[in-house]
Backbone as numpy.savetxt, mean C-alpha at the origin, in Angstrom:
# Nx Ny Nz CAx CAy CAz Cx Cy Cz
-6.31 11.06 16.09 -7.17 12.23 16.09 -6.27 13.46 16.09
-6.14 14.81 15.23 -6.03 15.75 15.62 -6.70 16.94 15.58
-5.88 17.84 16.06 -6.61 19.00 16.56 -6.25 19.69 16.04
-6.77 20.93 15.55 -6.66 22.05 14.86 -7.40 23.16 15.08
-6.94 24.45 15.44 -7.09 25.45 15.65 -8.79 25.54 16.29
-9.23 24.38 16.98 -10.33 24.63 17.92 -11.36 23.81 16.76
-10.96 22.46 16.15 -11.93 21.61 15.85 -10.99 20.38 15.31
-11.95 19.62 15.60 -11.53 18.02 15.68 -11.56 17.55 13.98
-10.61 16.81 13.56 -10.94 15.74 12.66 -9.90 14.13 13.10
-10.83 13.23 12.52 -10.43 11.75 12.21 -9.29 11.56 11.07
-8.64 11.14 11.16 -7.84 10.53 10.42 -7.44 9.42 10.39
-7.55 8.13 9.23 -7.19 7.29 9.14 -5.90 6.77 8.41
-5.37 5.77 8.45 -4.35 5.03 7.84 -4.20 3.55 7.66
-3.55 3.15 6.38 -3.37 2.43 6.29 -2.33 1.79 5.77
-1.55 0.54 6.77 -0.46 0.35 6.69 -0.36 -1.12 5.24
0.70 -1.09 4.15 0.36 -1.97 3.07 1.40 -2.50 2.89
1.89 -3.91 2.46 2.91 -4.30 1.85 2.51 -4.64 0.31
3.46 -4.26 -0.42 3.56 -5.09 -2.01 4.55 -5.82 -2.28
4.56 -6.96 -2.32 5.40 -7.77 -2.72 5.41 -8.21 -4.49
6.67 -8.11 -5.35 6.06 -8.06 -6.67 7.53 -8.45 -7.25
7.23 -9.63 -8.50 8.06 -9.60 -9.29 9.16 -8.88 -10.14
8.37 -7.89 -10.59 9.13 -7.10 -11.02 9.26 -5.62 -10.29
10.29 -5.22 -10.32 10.46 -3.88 -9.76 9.41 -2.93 -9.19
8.92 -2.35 -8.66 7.84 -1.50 -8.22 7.93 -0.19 -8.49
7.37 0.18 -9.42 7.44 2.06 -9.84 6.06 2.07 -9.77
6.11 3.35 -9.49 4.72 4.31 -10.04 3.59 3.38 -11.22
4.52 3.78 -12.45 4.29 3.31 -13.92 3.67 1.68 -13.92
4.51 0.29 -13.11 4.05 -0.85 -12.27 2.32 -0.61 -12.00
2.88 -0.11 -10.25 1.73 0.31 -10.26 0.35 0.95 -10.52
0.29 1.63 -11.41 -0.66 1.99 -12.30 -1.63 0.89 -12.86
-0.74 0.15 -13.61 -0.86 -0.80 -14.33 -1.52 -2.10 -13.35
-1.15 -2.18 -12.84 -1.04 -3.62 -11.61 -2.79 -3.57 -11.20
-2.93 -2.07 -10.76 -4.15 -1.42 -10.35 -5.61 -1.44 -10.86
-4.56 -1.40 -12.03 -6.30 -1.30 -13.38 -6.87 0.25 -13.47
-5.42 0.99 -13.66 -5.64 2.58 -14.51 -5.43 2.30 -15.72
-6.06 3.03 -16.20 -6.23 3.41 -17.62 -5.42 5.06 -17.82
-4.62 5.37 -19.04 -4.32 6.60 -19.26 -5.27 7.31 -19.93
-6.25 6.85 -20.58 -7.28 7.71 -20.74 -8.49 7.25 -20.43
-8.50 6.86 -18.77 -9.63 7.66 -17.66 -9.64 8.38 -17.31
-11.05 8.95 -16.93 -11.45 10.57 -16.42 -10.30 10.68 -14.84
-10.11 9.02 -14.19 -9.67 8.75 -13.11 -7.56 8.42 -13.00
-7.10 9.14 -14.43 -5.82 8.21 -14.28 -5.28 9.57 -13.60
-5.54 11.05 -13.37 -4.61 11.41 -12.76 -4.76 11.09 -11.34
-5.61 11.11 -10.57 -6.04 10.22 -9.50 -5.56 8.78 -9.20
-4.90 8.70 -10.09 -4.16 6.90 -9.80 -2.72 7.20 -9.88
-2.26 8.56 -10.80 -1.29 8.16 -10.87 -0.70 8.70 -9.46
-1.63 9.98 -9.30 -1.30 10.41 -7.79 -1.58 9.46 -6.52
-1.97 7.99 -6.99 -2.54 7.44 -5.69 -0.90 6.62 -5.67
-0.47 6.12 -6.65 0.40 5.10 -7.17 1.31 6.02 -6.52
2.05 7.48 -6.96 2.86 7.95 -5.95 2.44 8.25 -4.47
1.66 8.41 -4.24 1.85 8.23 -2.61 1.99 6.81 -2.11
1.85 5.95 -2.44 1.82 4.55 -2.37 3.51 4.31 -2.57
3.85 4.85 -3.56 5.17 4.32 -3.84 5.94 5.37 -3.36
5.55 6.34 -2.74 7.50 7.22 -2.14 6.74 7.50 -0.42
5.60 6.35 0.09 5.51 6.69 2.10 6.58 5.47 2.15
7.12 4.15 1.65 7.53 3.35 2.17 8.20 3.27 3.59
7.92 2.47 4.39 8.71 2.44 5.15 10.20 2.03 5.10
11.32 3.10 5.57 12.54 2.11 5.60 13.42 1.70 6.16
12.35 1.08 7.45 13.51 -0.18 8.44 13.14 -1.09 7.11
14.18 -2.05 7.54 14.66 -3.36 6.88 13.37 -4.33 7.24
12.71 -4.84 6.02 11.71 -5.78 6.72 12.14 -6.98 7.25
11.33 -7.83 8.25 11.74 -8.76 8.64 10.41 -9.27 8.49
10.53 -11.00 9.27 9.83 -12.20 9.18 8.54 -11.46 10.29
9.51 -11.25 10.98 8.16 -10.98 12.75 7.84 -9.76 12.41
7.86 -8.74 11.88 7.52 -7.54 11.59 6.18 -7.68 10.33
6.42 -8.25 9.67 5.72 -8.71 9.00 4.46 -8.94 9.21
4.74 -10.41 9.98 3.76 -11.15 10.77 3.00 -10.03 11.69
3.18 -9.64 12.55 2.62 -8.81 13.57 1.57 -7.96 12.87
2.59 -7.23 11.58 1.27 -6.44 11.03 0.41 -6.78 10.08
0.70 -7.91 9.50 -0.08 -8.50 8.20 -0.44 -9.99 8.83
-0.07 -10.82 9.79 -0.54 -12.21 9.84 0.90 -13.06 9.27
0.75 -14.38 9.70 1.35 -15.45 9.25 1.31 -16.02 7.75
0.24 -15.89 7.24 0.24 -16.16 5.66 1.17 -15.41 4.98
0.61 -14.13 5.52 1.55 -12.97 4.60 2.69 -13.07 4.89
3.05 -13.36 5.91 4.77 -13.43 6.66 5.36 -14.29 5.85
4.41 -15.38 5.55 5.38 -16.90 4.72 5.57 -16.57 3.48
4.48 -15.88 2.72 4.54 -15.64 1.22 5.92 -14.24 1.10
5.88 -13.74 2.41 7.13 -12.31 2.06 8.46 -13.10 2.09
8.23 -14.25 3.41 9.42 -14.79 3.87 9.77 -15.66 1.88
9.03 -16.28 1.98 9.13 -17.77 0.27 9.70 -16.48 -0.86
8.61 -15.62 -1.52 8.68 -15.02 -2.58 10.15 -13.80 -2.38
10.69 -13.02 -1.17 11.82 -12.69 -1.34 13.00 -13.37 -1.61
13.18 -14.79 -0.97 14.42 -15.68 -1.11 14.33 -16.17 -2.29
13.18 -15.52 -3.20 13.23 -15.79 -4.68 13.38 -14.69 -5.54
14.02 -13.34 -4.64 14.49 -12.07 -5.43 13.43 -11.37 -5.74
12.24 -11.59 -5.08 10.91 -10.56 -5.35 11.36 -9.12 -4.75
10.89 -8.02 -5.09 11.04 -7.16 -4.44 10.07 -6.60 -3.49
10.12 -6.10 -2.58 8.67 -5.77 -1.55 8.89 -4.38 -0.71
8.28 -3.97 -0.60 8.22 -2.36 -0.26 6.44 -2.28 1.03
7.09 -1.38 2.28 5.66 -1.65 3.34 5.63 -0.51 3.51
4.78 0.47 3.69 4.22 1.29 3.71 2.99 1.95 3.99
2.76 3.21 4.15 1.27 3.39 4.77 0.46 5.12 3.95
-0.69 4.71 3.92 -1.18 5.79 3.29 -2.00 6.49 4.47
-2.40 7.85 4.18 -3.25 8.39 5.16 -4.80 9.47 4.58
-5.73 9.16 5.26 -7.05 9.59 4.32 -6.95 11.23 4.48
-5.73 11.38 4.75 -5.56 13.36 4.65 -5.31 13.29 3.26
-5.06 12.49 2.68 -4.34 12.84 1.14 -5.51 13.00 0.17
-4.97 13.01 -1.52 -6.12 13.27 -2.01 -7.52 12.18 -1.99
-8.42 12.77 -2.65 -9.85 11.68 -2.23 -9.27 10.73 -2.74
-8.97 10.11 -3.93 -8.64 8.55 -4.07 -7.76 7.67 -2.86
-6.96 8.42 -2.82 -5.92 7.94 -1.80 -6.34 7.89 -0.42
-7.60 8.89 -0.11 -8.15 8.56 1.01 -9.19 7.23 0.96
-10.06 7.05 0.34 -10.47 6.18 0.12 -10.00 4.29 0.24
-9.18 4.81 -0.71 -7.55 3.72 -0.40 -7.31 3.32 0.66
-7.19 4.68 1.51 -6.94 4.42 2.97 -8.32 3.53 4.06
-9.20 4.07 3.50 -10.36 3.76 4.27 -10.80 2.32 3.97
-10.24 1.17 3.50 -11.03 0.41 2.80 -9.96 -0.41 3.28
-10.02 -2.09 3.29 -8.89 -2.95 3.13 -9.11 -3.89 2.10
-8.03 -4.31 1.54 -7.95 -4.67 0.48 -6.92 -6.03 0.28
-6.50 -7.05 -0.55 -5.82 -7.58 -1.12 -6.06 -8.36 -1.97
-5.38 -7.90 -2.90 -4.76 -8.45 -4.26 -3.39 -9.62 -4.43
-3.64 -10.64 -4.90 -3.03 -11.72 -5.34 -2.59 -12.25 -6.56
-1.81 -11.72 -6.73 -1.74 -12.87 -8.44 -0.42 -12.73 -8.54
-0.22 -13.68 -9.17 0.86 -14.68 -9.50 2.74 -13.96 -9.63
2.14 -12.73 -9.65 3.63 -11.92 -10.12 3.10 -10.92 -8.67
2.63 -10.36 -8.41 2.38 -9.38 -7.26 1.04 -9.52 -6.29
1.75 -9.02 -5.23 0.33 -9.27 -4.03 0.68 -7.71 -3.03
-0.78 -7.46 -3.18 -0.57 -6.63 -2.27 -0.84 -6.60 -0.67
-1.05 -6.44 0.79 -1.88 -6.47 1.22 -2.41 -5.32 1.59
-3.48 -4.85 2.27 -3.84 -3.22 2.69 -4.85 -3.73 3.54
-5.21 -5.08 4.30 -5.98 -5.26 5.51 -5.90 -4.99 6.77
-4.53 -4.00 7.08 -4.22 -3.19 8.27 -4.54 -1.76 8.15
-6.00 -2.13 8.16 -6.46 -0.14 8.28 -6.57 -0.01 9.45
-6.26 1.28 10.12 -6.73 1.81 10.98 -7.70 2.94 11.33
-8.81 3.17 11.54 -9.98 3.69 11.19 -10.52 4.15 12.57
């Protein structure tokens, strides 16, 4: 919660890992997402895709860090798919940002497939 100059707002967040075959950019992500460059919605993605891709967190991930914030599944698939040179990036968005990205924030989510997974089921709300 903060405070501001004599009124309250909520703020949420949400903390995400992506784990992904190939490299993780912006441009990736876009794509991964299901933007289109000519939707009414791609500058809104591409701005969601950078906040997504430059909050990362950067302590060093680990096994139990993992786990704690995402669960044991996710811990095994970060622990399996890195010792196979995946790359993975954890991070957190916050619903101060723009509306897509708040939204983003407000919602949990994961995505699975075969080259990238995301998770985003650690909202805090």
């Amino acid at each position: 919660m903060k405070i501001r100059n004599g009124f309250v707002t909520n703020s949420s967040s949400t903390n995400f890992i992506i784990i992904s075959k190939k490299e993780i950019t912006t441009e990736f992500l876009f794509e991964k997402l299901g933007f289109k460059n000519d939707s009414p919605l791609a500058d809104m993605g591409w701005e969601l895709c950078s906040n997504i891709l430059y909050s990362p967190d950067t302590d060093t991930l680990n096994f139990e860090d993992v786990k704690k914030d995402f669960g044991m599944e996710t811990a095994k698939k970060w622990q399996n798919l890195t010792a196979k040179g995946y790359n993975s990036i954890r991070g957190c968005t916050s619903s101060d940002e723009d509306s897509l990205t708040s939204f983003f924030t407000m919602d949990s989510f994961e995505i699975d497939e075969n080259d990238f997974y995301i998770n985003g089921k650690n909202c805090i709300w």
